[in-house]
C-alpha positions in Angstrom: -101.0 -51.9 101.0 -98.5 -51.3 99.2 -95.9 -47.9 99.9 -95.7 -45.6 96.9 -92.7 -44.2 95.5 -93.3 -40.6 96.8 -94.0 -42.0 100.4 -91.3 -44.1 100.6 -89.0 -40.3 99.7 -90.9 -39.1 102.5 -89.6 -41.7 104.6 -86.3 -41.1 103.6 -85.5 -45.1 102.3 -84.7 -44.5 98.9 -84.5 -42.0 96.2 -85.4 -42.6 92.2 -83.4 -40.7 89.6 -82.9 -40.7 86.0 -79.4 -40.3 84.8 -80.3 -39.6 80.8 -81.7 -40.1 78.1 -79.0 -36.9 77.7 -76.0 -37.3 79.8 -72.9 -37.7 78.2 -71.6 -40.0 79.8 -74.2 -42.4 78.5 -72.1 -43.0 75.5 -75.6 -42.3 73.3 -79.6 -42.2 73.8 -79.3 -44.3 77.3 -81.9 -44.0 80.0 -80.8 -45.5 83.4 -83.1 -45.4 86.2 -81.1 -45.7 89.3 -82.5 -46.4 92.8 -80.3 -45.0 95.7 -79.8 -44.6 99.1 -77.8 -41.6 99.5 -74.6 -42.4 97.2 -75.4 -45.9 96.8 -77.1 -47.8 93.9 -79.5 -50.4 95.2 -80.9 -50.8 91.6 -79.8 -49.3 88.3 -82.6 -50.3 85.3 -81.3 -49.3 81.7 -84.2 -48.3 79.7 -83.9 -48.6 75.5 -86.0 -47.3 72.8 -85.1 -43.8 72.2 -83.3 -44.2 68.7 -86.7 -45.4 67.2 -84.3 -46.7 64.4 -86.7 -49.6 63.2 -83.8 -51.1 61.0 -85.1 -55.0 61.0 -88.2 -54.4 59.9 -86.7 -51.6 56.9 -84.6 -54.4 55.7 -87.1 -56.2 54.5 -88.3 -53.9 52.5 -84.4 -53.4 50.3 -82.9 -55.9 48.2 -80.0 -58.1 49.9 -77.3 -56.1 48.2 -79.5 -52.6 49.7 -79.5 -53.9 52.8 -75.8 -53.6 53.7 -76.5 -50.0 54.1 -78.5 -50.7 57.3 -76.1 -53.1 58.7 -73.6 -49.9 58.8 -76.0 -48.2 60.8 -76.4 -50.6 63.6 -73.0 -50.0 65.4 -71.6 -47.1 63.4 -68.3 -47.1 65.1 -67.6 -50.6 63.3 -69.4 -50.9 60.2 -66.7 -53.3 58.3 -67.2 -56.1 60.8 -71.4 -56.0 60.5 -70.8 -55.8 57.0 -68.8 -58.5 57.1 -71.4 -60.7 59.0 -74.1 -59.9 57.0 -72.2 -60.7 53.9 -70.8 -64.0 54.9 -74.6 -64.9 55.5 -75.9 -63.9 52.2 -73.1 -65.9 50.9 -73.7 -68.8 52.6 -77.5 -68.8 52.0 -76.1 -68.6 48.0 -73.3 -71.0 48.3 -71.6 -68.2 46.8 -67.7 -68.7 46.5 -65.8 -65.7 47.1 -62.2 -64.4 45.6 -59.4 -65.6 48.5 -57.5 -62.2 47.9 -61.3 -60.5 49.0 -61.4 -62.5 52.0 -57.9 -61.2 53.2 -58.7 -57.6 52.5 -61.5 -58.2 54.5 -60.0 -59.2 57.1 -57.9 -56.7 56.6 -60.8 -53.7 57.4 -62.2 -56.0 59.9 -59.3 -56.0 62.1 -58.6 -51.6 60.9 -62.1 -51.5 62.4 -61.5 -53.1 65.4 -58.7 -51.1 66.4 -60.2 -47.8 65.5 -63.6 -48.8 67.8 -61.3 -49.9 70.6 -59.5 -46.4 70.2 -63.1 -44.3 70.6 -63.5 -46.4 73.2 -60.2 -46.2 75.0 -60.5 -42.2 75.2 -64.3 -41.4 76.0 -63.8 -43.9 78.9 -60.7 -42.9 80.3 -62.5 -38.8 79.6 -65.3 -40.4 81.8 -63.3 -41.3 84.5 -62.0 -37.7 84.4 -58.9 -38.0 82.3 -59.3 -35.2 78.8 -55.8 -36.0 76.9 -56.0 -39.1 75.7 -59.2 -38.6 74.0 -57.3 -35.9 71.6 -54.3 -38.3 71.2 -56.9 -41.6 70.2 -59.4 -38.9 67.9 -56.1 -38.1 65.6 -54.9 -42.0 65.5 -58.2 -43.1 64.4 -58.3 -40.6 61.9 -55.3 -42.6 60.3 -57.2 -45.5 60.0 -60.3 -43.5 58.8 -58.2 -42.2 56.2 -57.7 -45.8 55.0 -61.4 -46.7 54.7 -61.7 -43.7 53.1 -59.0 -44.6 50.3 -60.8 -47.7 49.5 -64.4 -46.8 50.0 -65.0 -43.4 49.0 -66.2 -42.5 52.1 -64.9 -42.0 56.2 -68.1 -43.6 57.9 -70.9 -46.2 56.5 -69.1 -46.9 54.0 -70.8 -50.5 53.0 -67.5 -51.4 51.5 -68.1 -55.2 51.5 -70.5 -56.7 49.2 -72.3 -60.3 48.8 -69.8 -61.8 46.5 -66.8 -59.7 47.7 -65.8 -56.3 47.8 -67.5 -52.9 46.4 -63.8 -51.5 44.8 -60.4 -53.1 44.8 -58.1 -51.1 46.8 -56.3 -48.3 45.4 -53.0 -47.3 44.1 -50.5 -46.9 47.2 -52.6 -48.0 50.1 -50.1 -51.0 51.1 -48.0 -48.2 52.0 -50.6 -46.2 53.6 -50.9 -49.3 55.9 -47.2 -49.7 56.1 -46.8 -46.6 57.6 -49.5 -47.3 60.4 -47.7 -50.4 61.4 -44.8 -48.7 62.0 -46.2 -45.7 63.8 -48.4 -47.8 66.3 -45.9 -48.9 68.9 -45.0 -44.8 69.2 -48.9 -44.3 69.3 -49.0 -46.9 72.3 -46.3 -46.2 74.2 -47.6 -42.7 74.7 -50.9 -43.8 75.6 -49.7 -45.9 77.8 -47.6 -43.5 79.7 -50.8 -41.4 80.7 -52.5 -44.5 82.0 -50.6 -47.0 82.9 -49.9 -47.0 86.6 -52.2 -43.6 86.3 -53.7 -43.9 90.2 -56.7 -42.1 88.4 -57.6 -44.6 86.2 -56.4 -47.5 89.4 -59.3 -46.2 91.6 -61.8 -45.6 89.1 -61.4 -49.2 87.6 -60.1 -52.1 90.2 -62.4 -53.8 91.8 -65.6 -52.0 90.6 -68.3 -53.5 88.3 -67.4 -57.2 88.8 -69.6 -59.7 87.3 -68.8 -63.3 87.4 -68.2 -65.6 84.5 -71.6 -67.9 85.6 -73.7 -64.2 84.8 -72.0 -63.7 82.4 -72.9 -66.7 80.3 -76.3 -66.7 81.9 -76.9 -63.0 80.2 -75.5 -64.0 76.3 -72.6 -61.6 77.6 -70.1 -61.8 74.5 -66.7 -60.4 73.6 -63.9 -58.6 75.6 -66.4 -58.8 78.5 -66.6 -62.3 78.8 -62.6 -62.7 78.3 -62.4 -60.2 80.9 -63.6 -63.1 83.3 -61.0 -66.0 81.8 -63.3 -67.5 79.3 -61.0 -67.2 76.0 -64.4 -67.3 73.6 -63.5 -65.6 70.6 -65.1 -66.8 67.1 -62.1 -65.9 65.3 -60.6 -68.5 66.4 -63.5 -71.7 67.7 -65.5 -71.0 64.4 -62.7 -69.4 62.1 -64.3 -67.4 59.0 -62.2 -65.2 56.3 -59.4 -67.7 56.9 -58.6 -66.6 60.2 -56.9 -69.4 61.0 -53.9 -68.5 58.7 -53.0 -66.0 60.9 -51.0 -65.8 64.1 -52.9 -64.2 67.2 -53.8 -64.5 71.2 -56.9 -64.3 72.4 -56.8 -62.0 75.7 -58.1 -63.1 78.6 -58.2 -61.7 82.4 -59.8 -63.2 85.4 -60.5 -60.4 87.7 -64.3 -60.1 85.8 -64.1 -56.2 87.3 -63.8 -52.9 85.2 -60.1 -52.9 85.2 -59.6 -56.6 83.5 -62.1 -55.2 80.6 -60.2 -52.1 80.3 -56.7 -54.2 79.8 -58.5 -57.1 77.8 -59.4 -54.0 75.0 -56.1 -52.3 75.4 -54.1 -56.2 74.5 -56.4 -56.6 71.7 -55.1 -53.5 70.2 -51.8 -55.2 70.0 -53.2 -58.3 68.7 -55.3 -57.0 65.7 -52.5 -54.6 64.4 -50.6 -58.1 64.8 -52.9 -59.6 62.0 -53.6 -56.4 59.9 -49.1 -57.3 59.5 -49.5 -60.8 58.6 -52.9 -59.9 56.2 -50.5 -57.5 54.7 -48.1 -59.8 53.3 -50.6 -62.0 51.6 -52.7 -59.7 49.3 -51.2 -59.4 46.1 -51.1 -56.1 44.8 -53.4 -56.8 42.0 -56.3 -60.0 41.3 -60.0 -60.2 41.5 -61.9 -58.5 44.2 -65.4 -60.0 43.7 -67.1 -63.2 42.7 -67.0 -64.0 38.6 -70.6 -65.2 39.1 -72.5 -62.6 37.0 -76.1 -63.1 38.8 -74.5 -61.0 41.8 -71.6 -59.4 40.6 -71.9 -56.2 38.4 -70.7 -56.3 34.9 -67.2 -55.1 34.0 -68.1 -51.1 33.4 -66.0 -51.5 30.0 -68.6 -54.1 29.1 -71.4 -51.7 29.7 -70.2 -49.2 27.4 -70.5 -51.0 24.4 -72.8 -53.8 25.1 -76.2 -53.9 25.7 -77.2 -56.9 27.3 -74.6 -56.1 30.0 -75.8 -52.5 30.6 -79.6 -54.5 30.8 -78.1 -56.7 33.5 -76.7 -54.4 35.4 -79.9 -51.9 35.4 -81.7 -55.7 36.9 -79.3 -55.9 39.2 -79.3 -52.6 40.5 -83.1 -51.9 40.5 -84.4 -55.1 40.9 -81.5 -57.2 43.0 -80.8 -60.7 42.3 -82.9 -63.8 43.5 -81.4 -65.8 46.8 -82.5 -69.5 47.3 -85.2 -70.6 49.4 -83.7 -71.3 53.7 -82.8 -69.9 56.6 -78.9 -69.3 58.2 -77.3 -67.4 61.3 -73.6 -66.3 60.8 -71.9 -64.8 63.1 -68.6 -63.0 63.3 -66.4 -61.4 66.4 -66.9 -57.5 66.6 -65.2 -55.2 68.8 -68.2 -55.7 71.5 -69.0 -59.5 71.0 -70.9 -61.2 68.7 -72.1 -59.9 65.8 -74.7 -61.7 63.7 -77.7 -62.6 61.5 -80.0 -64.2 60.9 -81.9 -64.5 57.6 -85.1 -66.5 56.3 -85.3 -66.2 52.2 -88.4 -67.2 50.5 -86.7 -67.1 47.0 -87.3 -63.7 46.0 -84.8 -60.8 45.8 -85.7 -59.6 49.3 -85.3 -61.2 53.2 -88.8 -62.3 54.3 -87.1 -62.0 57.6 -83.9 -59.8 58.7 -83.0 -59.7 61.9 -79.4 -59.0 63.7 -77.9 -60.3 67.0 -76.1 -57.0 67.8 -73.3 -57.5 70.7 -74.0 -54.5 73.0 -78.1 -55.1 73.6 -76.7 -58.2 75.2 -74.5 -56.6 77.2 -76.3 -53.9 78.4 -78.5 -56.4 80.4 -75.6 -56.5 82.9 -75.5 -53.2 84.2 -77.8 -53.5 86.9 -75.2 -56.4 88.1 -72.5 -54.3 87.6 -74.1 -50.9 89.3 -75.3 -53.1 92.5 -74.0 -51.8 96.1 -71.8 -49.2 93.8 -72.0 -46.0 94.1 -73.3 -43.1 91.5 -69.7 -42.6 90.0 -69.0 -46.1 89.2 -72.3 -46.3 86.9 -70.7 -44.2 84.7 -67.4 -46.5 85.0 -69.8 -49.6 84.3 -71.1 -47.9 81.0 -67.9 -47.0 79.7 -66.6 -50.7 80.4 -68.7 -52.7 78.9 -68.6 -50.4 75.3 -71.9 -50.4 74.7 -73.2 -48.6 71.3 -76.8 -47.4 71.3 -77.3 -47.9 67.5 -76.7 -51.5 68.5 -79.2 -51.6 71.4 -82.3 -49.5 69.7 -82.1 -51.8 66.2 
């Protein structure tokens, strides 16, 4: 017969505990139900379900245009870029051409995002491994770049900025400056970050050589993003399936080999340098004024001058608000390259103003299935270094 769990305590082989759904260092709503003998993990199973968040299914209940509010939701710390792939599939399910100058300031908050979710990440994981300062120093950087959304979007988080056909506003008065200013500042913002890690034995011990996982698993789990660079495969969709005419811009893709914690924490910290790289070049090429959204009037809203003294156009804009506008019969996936991997939809229209099916290939649920290969033969403390390098978000995981 087979031992039970509390016999096999008695006879002192191994011991089950939970470590969450609460503990902080669970970056969110994570359960992980570890199996050790004495320090060491012989199994570690992550267990999901705890936001109850329900968003496919609620998204196909909204119009197309509604439903960019739940694709902010999913991974909160970088809304712009699942904006971005839900938009890009809407508009390809349309044919819908979009405004160049849109696509570059898109881009634009794409690569802002990127940098300001690599930033949350860079101090709660280096707090985790029992470092506090940098956390403070990356919290008031990304506030910069908060700031930014904010000027454009109204508001610091959700902000469902990007819209099927282009943007929500065109930016405002000043804000090339605004980004001026952050491209100068960010090589004072590194260097001091980089003086409280790098070479930091802390973070040396904590990091090299723990949580490996080979390239082979890697692919074999749909592992995506800086994780899967961090064992030499340079996949980046930015660049092997450009979109937003990312292949006007100059950028690497960083890779490591080592497939441990260490080469995922660098792999983040170089892609830092490499998005504020193209936020520079994206910066040169919008023009300070020029159309912001598609002309064709069965998505876009009507010019609010036009509303005011025309009634057909304050009609059409009550249908399109209330009532959404029709999409053509098919099915797409698009995909785009978040700050955790890939990010993307997929979508099934039956002609109406609503998605007969919604549903969203988030980066981090993908991921997550690794931690019991990166927690095996570890010890207790390294779980929480596995967490914190593979950047999981739960609003990802629970969709």
């Amino acid at each position: 017969m087979e031992t039970t769990e509390p016999q096999r305590l008695m006879d002192g082989e191994t011991m089950i505990i939970n470590m969450g759904p609460q503990h902080p260092s669970t970056h969110g709503v994570l359960r992980v139900r570890l199996e050790l003998d004495g320090e060491r993990v012989v199994h570690a199973e992550p267990i999901v379900g705890y936001l109850h968040t329900g968003f496919e299914k609620t998204a196909e209940s909204l119009t197309y245009q509604q439903c960019n509010t739940i694709t902010d939701r999913l991974d909160y710390l970088a809304p712009m870029t699942n904006n971005l792939a839900y938009v890009l599939a809407v508009e390809k399910l349309m044919n819908l051409e979009v405004p160049k100058r849109a696509q570059y300031i898109r881009v634009l908050f794409s690569e802002l995002t990127r940098v300001a979710s690599h930033l949350v990440w860079l101090g709660t994981h280096v707090m985790d491994l029992g470092a506090m300062s940098l956390f403070f120093y990356t919290m008031r950087e990304r506030e910069v770049i908060l700031d930014l959304i904010e000027a454009a979007a109204g508001v610091r988080m959700n902000p469902s900025y990007f819209r099927v056909g282009g943007l929500a506003y065109d930016l405002p008065d000043g804000f090339h400056e605004k980004v001026t200013a952050l491209i100068k500042d960010f090589p004072r913002w590194m260097k001091s970050y980089r003086n409280l890690f790098e070479g930091n034995p802390l973070i040396n011990e904590r990091l090299m050589g723990i949580s490996y996982i080979s390239q082979e698993q890697c692919l074999a789990w749909s592992v995506t993003g800086p994780n899967l660079r961090a064992t030499g495969l340079a996949l980046d969709l930015r660049k092997v399936e450009p979109y937003c005419f990312y292949d006007e811009f100059d950028f690497k893709v960083p890779i490591r080999t080592e497939g441990d914690a260490y080469a995922r924490f660098w792999v983040r910290v170089d892609e830092i340098y490499e998005s504020m790289k193209i936020i520079e070049q994206v910066l040169e090429k919008i023009t300070p004024h020029g159309p912001y959204t598609t002309s064709d009037r069965k998505v876009a809203l009507p010019p609010r001058e036009e509303i005011y003294g025309n009634m057909e156009a304050l009609i059409h804009q009550f249908k399109l608000v209330t009532a959404g506008f029709p999409v053509p019969r098919g099915e797409v996936y698009q995909s785009v390259e978040g700050p955790r991997g890939e990010m993307g939809f997929y979508l099934v229209s039956d002609g109406g103003p609503k998605p007969y099916r919604w549903r969203a290939r988030t980066p981090s649920f993908y991921n997550l299935q690794t931690l019991p290969i990166l927690c095996q033969d570890g010890l207790v403390a390294d779980v929480i270094t596995a967490i914190g390098s593979i950047d999981i978000m739960l609003g990802d995981v629970d969709k």
